[in-house]
VOPAGU-2260 file (C-alpha; in pm, 1 decimal, decimal comma):
REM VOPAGU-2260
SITE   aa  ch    i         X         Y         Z
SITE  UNK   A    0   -2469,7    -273,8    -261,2
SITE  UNK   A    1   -2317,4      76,5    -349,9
SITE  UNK   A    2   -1988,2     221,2    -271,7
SITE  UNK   A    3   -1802,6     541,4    -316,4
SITE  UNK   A    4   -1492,2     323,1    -391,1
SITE  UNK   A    5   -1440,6      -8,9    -400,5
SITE  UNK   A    6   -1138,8    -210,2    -393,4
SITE  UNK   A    7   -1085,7    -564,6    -562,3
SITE  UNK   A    8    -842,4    -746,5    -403,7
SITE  UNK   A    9    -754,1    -748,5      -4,1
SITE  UNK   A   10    -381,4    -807,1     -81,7
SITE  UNK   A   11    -141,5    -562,8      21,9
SITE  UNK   A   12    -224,1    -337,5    -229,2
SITE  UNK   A   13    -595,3    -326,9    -169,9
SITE  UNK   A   14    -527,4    -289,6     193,4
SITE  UNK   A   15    -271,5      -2,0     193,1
SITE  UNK   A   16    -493,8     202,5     -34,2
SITE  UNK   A   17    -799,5     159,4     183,9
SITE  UNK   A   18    -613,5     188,6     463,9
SITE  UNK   A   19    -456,9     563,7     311,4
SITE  UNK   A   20    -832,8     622,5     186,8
SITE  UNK   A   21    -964,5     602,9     519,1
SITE  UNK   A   22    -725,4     771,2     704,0
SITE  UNK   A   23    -765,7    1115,7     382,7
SITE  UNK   A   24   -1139,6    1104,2     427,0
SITE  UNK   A   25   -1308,5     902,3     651,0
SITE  UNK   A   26   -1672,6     978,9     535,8
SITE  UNK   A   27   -1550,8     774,0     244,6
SITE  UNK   A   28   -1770,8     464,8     205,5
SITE  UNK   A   29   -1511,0     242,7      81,6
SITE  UNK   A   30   -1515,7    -181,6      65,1
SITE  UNK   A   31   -1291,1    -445,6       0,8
SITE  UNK   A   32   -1399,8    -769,5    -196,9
SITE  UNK   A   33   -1156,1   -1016,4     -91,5
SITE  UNK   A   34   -1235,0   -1414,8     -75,1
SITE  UNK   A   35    -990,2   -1568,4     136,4
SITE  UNK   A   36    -944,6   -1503,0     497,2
SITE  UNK   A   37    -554,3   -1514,8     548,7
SITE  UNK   A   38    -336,6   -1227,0     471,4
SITE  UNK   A   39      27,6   -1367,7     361,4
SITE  UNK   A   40     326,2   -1132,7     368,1
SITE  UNK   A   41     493,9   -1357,5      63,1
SITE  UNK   A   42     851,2   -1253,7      26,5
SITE  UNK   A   43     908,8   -1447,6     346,0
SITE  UNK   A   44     846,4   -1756,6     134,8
SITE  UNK   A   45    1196,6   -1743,1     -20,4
SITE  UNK   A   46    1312,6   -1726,7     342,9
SITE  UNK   A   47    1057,6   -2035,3     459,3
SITE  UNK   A   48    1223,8   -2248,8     120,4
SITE  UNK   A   49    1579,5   -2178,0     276,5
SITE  UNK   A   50    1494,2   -2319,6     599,0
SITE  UNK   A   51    1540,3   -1962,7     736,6
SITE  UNK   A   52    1181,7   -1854,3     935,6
SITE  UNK   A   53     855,2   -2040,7     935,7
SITE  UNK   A   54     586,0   -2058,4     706,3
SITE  UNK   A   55     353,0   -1918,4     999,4
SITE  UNK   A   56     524,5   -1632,8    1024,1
SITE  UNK   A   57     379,4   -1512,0     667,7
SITE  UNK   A   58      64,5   -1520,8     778,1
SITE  UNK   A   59    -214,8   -1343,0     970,5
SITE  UNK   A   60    -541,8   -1346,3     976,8
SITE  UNK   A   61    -734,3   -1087,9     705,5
SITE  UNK   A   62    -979,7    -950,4     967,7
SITE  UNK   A   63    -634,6    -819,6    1116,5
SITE  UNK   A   64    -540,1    -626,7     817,7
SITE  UNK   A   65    -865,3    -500,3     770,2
SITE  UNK   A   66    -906,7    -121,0     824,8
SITE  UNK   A   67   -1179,9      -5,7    1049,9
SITE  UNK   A   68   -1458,9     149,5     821,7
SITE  UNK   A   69   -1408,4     -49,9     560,3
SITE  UNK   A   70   -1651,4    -284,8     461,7
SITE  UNK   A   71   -1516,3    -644,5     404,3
SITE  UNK   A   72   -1730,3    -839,6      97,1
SITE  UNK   A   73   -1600,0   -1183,6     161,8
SITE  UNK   A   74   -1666,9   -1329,8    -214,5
SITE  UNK   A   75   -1490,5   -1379,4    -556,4
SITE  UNK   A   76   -1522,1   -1162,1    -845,4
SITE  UNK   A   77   -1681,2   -1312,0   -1106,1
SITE  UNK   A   78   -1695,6   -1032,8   -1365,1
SITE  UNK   A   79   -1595,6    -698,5   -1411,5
SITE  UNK   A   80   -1856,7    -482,7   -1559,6
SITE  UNK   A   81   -1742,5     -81,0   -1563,5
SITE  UNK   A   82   -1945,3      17,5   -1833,3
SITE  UNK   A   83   -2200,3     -49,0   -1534,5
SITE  UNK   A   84   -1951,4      99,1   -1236,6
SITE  UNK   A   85   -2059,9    -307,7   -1099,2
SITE  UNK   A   86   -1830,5    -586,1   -1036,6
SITE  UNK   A   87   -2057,1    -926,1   -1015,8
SITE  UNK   A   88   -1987,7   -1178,3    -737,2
SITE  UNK   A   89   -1955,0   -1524,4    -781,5
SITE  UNK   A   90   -2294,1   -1529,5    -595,2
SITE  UNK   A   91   -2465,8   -1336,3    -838,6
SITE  UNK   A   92   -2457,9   -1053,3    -677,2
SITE  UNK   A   93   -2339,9    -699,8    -795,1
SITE  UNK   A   94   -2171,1    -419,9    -607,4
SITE  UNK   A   95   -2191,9     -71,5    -752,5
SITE  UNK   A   96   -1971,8     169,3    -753,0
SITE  UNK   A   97   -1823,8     574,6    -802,2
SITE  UNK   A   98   -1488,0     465,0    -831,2
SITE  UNK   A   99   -1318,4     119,7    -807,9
SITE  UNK   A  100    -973,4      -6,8    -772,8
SITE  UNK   A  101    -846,6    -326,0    -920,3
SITE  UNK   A  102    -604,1    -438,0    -683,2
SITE  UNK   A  103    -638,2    -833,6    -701,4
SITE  UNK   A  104    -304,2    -965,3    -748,5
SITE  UNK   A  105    -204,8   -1184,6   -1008,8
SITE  UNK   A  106    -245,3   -1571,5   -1072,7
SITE  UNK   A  107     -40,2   -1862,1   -1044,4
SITE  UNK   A  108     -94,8   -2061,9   -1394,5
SITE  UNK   A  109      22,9   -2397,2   -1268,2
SITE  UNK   A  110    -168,9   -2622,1   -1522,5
SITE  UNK   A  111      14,2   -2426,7   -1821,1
SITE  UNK   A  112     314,5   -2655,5   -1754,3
SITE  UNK   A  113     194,2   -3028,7   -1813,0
SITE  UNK   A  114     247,8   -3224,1   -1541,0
SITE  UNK   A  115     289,7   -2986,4   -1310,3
SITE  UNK   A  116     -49,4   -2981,9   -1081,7
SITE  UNK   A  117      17,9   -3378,7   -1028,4
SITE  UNK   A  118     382,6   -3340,2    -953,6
SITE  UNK   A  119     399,9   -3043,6    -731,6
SITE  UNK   A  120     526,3   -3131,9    -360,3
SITE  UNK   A  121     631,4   -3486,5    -442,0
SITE  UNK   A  122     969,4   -3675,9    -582,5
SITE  UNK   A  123    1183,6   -3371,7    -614,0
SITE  UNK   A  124     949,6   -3096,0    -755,6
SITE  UNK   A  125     909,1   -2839,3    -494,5
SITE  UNK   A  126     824,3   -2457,6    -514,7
SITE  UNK   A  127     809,8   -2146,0    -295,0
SITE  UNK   A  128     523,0   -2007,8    -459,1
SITE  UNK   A  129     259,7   -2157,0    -230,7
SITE  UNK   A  130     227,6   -2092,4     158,4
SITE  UNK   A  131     207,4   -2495,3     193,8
SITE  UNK   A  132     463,7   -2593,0    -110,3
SITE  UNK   A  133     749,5   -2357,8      67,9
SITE  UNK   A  134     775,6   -2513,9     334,6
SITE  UNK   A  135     782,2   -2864,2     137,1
SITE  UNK   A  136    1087,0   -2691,3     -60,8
SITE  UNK   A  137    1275,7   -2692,8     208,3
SITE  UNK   A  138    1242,4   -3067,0     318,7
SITE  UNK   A  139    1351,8   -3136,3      -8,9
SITE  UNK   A  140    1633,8   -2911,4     -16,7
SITE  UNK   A  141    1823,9   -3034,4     332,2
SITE  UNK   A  142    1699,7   -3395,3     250,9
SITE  UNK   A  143    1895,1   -3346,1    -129,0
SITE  UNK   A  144    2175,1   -3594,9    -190,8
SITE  UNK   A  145    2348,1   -3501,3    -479,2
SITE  UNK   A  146    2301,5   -3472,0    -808,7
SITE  UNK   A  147    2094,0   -3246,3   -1053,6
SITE  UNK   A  148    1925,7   -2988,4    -911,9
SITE  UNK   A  149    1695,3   -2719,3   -1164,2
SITE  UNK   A  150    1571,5   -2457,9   -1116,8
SITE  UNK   A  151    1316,9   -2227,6   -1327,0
SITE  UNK   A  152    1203,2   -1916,5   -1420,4
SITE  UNK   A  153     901,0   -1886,8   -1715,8
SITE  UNK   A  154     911,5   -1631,6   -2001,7
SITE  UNK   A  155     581,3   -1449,6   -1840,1
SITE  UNK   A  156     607,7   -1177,6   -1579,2
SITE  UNK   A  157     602,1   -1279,3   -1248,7
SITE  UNK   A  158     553,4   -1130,8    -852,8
SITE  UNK   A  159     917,5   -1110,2    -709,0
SITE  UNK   A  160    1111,8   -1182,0    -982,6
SITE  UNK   A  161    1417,0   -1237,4    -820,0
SITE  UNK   A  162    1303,1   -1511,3    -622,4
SITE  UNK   A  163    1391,5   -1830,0    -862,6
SITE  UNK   A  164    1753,8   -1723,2    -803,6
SITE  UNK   A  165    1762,7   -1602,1    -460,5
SITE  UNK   A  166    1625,7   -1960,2    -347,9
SITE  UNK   A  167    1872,1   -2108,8    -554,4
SITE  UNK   A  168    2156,1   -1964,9    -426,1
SITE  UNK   A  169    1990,5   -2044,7     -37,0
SITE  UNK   A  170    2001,5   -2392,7    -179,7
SITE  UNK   A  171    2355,6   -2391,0    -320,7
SITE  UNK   A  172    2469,3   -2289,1      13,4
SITE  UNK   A  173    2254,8   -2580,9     164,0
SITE  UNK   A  174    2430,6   -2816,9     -59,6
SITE  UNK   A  175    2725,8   -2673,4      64,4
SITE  UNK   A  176    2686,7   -2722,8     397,3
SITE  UNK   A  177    2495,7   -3050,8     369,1
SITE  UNK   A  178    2829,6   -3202,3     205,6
SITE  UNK   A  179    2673,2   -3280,1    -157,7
SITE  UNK   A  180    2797,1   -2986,0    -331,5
SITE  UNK   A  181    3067,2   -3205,8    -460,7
SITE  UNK   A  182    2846,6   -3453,9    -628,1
SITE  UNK   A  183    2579,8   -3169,6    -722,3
SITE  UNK   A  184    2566,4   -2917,7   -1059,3
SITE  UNK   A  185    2315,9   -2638,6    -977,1
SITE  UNK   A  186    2152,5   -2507,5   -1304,1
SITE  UNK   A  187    1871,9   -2249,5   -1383,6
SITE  UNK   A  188    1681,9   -2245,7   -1689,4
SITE  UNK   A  189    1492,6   -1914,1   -1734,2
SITE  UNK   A  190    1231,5   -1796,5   -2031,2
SITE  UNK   A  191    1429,2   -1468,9   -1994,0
SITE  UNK   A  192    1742,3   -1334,0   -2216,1
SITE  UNK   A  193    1970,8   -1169,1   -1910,4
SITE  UNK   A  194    2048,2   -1244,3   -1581,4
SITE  UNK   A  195    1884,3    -941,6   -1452,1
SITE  UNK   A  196    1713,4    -674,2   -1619,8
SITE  UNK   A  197    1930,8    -318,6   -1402,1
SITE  UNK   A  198    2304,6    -387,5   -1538,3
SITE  UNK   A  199    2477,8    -273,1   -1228,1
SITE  UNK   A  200    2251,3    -557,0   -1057,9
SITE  UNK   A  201    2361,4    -827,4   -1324,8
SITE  UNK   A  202    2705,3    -755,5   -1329,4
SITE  UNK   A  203    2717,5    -833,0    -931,0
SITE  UNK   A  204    2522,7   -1155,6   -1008,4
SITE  UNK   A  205    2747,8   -1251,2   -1246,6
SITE  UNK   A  206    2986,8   -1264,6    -989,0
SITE  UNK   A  207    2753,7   -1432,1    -740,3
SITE  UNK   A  208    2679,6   -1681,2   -1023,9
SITE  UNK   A  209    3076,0   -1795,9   -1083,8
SITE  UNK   A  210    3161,4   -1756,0    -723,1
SITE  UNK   A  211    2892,0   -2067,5    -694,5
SITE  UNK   A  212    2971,4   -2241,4    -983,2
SITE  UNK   A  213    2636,2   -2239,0   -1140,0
SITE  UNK   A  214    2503,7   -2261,5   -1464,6
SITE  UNK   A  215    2238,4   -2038,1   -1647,1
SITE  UNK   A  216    2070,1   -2118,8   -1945,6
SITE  UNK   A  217    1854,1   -1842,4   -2115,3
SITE  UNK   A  218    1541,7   -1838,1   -2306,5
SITE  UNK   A  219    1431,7   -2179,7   -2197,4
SITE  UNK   A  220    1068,3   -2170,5   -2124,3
SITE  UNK   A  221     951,1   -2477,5   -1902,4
SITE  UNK   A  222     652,0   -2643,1   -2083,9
SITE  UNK   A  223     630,4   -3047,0   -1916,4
SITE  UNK   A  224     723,0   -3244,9   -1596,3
SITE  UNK   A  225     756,8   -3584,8   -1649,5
SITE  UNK   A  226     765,7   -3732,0   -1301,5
SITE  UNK   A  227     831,8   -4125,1   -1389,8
SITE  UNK   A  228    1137,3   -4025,5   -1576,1
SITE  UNK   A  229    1251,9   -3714,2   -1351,4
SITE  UNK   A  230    1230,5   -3515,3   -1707,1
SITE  UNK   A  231    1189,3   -3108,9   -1739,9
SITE  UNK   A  232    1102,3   -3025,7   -2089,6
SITE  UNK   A  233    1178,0   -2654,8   -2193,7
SITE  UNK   A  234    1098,2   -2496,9   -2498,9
SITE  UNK   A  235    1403,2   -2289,0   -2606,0
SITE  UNK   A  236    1375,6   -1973,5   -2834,4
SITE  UNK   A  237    1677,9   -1984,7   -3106,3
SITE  UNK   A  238    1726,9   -1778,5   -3384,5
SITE  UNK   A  239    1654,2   -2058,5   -3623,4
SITE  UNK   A  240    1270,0   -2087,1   -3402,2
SITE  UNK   A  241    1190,2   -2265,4   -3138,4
SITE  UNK   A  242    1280,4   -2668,4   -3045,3
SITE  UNK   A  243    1222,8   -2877,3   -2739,5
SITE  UNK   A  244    1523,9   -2935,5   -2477,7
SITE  UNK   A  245    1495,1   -3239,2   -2206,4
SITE  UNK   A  246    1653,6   -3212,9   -1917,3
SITE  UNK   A  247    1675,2   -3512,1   -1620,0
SITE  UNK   A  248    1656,3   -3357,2   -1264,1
SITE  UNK   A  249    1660,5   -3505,4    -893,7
SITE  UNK   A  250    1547,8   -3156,9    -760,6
SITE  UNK   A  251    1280,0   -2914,9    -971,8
SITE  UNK   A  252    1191,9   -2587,6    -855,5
SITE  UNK   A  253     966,1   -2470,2   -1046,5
SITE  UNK   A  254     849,2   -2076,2   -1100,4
SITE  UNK   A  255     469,3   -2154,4   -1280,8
SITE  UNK   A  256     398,0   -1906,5   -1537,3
SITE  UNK   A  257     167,2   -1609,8   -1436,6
SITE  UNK   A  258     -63,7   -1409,3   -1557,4
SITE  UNK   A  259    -374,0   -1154,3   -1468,0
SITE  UNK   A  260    -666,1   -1341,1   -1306,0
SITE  UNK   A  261    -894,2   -1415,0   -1567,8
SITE  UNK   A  262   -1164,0   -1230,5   -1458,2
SITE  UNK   A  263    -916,5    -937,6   -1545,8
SITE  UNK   A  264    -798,1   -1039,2   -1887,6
SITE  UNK   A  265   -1178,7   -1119,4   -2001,5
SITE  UNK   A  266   -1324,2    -771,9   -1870,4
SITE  UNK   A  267   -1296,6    -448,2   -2118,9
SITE  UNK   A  268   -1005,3    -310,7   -1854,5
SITE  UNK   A  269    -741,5    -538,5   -2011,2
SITE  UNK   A  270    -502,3    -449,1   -2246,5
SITE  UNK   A  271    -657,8    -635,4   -2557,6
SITE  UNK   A  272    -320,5    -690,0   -2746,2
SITE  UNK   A  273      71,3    -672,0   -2722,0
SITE  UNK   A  274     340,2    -823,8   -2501,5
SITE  UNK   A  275     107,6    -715,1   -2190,1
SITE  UNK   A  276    -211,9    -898,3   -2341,5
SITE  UNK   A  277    -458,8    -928,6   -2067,8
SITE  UNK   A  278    -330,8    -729,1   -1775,5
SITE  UNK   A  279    -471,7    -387,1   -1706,1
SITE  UNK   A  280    -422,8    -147,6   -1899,2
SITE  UNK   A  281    -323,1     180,1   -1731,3
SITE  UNK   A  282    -137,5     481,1   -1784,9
SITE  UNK   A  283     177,7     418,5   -1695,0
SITE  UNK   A  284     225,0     749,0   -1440,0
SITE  UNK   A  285     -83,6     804,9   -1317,1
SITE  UNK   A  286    -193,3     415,1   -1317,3
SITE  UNK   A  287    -550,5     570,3   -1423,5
SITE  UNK   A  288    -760,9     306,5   -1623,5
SITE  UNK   A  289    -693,7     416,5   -2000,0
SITE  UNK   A  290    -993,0     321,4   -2060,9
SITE  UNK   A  291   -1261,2     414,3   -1800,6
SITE  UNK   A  292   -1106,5     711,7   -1580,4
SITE  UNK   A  293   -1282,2     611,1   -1258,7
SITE  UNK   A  294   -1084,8     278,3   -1256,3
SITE  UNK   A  295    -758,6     240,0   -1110,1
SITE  UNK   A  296    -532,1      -2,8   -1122,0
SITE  UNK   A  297    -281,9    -135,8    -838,1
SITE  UNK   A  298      -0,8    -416,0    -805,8
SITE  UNK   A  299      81,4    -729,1    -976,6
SITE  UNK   A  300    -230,6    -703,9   -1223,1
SITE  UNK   A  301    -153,4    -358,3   -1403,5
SITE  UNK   A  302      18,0    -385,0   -1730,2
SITE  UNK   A  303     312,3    -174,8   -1648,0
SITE  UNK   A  304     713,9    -214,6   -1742,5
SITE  UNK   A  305     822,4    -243,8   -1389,7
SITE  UNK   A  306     914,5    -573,9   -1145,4
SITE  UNK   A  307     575,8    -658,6    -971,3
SITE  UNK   A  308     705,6    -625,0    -570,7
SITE  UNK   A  309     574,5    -506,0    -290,8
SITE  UNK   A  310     797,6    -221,5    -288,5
SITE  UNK   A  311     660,9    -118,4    -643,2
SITE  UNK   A  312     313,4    -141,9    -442,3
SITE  UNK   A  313     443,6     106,2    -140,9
SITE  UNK   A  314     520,0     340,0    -386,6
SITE  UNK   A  315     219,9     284,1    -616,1
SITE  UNK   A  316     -77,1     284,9    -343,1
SITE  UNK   A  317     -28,2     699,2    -274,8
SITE  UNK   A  318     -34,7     735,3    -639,6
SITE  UNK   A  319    -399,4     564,5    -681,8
SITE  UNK   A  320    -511,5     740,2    -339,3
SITE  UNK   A  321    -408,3    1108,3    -415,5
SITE  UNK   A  322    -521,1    1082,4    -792,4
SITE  UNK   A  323    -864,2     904,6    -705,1
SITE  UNK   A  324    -930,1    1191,5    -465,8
SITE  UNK   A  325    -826,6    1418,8    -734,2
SITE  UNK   A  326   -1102,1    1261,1    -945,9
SITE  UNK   A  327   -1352,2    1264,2    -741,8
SITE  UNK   A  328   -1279,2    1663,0    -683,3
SITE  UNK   A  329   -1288,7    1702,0   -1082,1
SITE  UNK   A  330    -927,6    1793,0   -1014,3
SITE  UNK   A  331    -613,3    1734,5   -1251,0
SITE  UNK   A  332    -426,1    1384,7   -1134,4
SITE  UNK   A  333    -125,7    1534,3    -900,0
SITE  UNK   A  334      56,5    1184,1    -883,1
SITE  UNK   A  335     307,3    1014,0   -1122,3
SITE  UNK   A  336     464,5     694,1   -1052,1
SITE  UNK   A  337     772,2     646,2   -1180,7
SITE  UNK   A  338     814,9     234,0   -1211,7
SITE  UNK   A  339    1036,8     192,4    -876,2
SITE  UNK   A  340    1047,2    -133,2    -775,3
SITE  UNK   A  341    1277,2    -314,3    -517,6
SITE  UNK   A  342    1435,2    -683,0    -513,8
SITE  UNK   A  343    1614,3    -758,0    -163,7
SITE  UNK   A  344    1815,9   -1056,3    -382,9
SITE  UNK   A  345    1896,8   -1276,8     -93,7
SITE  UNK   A  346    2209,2   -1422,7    -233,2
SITE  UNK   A  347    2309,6   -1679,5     107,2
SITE  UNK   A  348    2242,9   -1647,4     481,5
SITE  UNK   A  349    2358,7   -1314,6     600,4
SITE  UNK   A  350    2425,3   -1219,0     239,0
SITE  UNK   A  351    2169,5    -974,4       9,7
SITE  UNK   A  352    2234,7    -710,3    -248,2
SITE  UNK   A  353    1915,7    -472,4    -241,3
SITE  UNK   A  354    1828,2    -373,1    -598,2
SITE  UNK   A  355    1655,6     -34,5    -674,0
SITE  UNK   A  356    1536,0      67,2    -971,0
SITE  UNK   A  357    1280,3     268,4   -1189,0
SITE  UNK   A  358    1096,6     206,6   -1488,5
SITE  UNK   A  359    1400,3     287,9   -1715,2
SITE  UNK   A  360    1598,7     -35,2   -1501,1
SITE  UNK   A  361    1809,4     283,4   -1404,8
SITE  UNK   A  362    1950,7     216,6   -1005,4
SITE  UNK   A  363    1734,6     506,8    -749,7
SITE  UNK   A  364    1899,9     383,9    -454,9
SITE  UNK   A  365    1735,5     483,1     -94,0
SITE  UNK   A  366    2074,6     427,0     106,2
SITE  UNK   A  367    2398,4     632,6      34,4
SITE  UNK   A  368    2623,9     345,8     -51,5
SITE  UNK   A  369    2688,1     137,3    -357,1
SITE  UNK   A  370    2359,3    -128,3    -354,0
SITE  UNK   A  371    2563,8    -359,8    -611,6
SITE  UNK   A  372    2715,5    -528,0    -342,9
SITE  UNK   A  373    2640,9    -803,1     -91,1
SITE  UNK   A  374    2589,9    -681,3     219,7
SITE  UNK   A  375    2488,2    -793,2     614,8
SITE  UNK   A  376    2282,9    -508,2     739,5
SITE  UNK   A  377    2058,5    -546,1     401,7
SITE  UNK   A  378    2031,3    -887,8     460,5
SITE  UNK   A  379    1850,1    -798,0     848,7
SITE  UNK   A  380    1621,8    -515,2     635,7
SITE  UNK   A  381    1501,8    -793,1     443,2
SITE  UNK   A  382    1443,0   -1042,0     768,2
SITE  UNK   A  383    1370,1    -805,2    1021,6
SITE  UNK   A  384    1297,5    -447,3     943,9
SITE  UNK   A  385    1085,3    -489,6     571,8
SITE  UNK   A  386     834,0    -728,5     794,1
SITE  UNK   A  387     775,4    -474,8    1070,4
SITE  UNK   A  388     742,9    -156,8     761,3
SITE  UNK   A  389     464,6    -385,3     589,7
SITE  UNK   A  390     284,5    -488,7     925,6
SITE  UNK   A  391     287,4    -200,9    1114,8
SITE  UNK   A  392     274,4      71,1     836,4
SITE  UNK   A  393     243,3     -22,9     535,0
SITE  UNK   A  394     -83,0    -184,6     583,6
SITE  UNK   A  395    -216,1      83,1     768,1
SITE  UNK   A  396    -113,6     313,2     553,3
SITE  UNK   A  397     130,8     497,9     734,3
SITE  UNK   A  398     424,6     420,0     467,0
């Protein structure tokens, strides 16, 4: 099989840039190697944990998402192979290619955390990174009757980073309401050294953070569940080195650590050393492979010093499209990205402070009042109108 472009990865940032590919030259030949046949839109899972919408309303099927033209290879990705322009299927087979972009998302390292894989979705361990486990989160937030409730956040990047807090504070307010709060402390132990990286951002956090009475703990990187004994055991970073911290729970959320799929950090695209080890190495404006310049790289799998959102995507996808075209032409790359990225930080029902920022964590707001501040009408952007902008054009790469 031979392609003008293809696309790893039917996510949403596979399917926006075939979607814009199509629609700036539809004699393209252009396919999409995606596996799975559901297309989730996952920062409703925050929303599903909080007892807020429905897991079903994340999800559609892929065939829906799918833009006419484009040829869908339903397979895995075995190996990447561009000194070949071939990716190899997990059924042997290999697809050829002019130009391909690497679009698959990242992975969910679960079994990095001992314990974890056995303990997920039962006595108190519960997390909204899974379509199925979200939904479980929030059974065992209204069911919660008091006292210790964790949550984490691991030392590794991960998609949506403000999502360990924003379904603790949904669960705060749960507590709260439920009755328990009283007989409850609310803590969250996080691999990371700040609250938040943007300091206008932290600062209203902060205030979030003492307004609920909760308590952070920093640089403690989750490494064991012990189940029998309700035990999380972090490793925490100190100056004097590292030493193990045990803490007892009756509720566990747990962010897994993440990383690029392997197939990814085991190909000759990755970035082969430094605190980015193993995602994909790409300039950081142009998102051009720096290694094989008829690669691009898209989303959560590029090894780039910005939050991995879907916002980051919106704004990355016409970067890839205009700059592969450019490439093809034998034209200089028009298109620099310049690390926006967007957290709608949910901070209670009604409540959300809408974070903006670029690759410097400097604030590039989109609305003309201060962003630092809880507010309703970003709260219905988040529920209402970001849905509709990734369904209806986003995806079909009209935004």
């Amino acid at each position: 099989m031979q392609y003008q472009v293809l696309i790893v990865g039917g996510g949403s940032g596979g399917i926006t840039a075939a979607a814009r590919l199509r629609r700036a030259d539809p004699r393209l030949s252009v396919a999409v190697i995606e596996p799975n046949d559901k297309h989730y839109y996952q920062p409703f899972w925050t929303l599903v944990g909080g007892g807020i919408v429905p897991k079903e309303a994340s999800e559609r099927p892929e065939a829906s998402v799918m833009p006419r033209g484009v040829t869908w290879i339903r397979n895995r990705v075995a190996a990447l192979e561009p000194d070949r322009n071939a990716v190899r299927l997990a059924t042997g087979e290999r697809v050829t290619y002019e130009q391909l972009i690497v679009a698959p998302g990242l992975q969910l390292d679960w079994h990095k955390v001992k314990g974890l894989p056995e303990a997920l979705g039962k006595d108190g361990v519960c997390s909204i990174y899974d379509y199925r486990q979200a939904e479980r989160t929030w059974e065992m937030i209204r069911g919660f009757q008091g006292g210790q409730a964790v949550f984490t956040s691991p030392a590794t990047p991960v998609k949506c980073g403000g999502a360990p807090q924003k379904i603790m504070f949904l669960a705060e307010e749960t507590f709260e309401q439920n009755g328990v709060r009283g007989r409850s402390r609310v803590d969250y132990y996080t691999g990371g050294a700040v609250i938040f990286g943007v300091k206008e951002i932290a600062a209203a956090l902060e205030k979030v953070k003492e307004r609920k009475g909760l308590d952070y703990h920093y640089k403690h990187d989750l490494r064991e569940v012990r189940p029998q004994s309700r035990e999380a055991v972090f490793c925490r970073t100190t100056d004097e080195g590292m030493r193990e911290v045990v803490v007892k729970y009756d509720l566990l959320h747990v962010t897994p650590p993440m990383s690029a799929p392997d197939f990814v950090k085991e190909s000759p695209l990755a970035l082969q050393e430094g605190p980015l080890k193993g995602w994909m190495a790409v300039d950081h404006g142009t998102l051009q492979s720096t290694v094989y310049p008829n690669v691009f790289g898209l989303g959560d799998v590029i090894g780039t010093p910005n939050a991995k959102t879907g916002a980051a995507i919106r704004k990355q996808a016409p970067t890839v499209v205009e700059n592969l075209l450019a490439y093809r032409r034998q034209a200089s790359l028009p298109k620099t990205y310049d690390g926006y990225g967007s957290c709608p930080l949910v901070t209670g029902r009604g409540k959300l402070i809408l974070a903006e920022f670029n690759y410097k964590n400097e604030m590039t707001p989109s609305f003309p009042f201060d962003q630092a501040k809880e507010r309703h009408d970003m709260y219905l952007l988040k529920r209402h109108g970001l849905p509709f902008l990734y369904w209806n054009l986003m995806l079909r790469g009209l935004a």
